[in-house]
N, C-alpha and C positions, 0 to 999 in steps of 0.2 A: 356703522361708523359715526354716521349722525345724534346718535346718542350716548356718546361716549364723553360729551362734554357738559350733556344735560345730566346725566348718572354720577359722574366721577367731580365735575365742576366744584360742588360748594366742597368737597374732602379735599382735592388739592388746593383751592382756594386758601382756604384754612388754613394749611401747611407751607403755606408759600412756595409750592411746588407745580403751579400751572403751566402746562405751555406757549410759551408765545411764538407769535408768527413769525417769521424770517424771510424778510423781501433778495428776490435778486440783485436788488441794486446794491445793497453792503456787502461787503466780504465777513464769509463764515468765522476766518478767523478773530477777525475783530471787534465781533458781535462777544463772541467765546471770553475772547481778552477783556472787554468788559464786564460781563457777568463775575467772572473770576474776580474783578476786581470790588467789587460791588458787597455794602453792607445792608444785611435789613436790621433795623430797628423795629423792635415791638416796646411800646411805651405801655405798660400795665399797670395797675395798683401794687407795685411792690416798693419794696427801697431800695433795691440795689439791681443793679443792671452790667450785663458781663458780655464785652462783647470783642471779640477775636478782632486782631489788628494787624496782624503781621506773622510770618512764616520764618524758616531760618534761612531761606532763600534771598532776604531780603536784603538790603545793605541797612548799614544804620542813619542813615539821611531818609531811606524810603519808612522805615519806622517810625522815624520822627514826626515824618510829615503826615502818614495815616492816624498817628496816633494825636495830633495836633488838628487836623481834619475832623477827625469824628466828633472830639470833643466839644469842639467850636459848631459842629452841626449839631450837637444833642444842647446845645448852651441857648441854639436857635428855638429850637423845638418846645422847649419849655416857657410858659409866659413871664416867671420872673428873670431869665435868662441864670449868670452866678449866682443869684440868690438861692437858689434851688441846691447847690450844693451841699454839702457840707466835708466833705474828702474825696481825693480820687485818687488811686493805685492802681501801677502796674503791677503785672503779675505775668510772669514767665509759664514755661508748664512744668517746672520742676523748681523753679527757685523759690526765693523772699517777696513779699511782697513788696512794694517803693512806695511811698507816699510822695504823692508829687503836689498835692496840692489839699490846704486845708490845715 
């Protein structure tokens, strides 16, 4: 058991699929609720970057604001902030693409 993190550690790493620990003192399900709710960003050498924002489960206020969130956190990430830009669209998983900005 003890080397199950030394053997498998740097593959799940990688994949962003490690374990993490879970204390008593929070509740299970709200640890869950957050993971769920939670984006990773991987910043690579490419130009375009594609990243899930919402479900149809979702109302369209909770859309907005993920999709106004993320964006505002990738606008952080990068050092010339908008400059970095050059367009951003949404994209359904069966519709048009929108241009929303650019």
């Amino acid at each position: 058991m003890r080397q199950i993190p030394k053997l498998l550690g740097p593959i799940l790493s990688k994949i962003g699929k490690f374990p993490v620990a879970i204390t008593h003192q929070e509740p299970l399900a709200k640890r869950i609720e957050g993971i769920k709710q939670s984006i990773k960003f991987q910043l690579k050498k490419v130009l375009t970057i594609n990243i899930a924002v919402a479900n149809v489960g979702l109302t369209d206020e909770q859309i907005r604001q993920n999709i106004s969130t993320s964006i505002n956190f990738l606008v952080s990430l990068l050092k010339k902030g908008w400059q970095n830009y050059k367009t951003i669209y949404i994209k359904t998983t069966m519709g048009k693409s929108l241009k929303i900005y650019g």
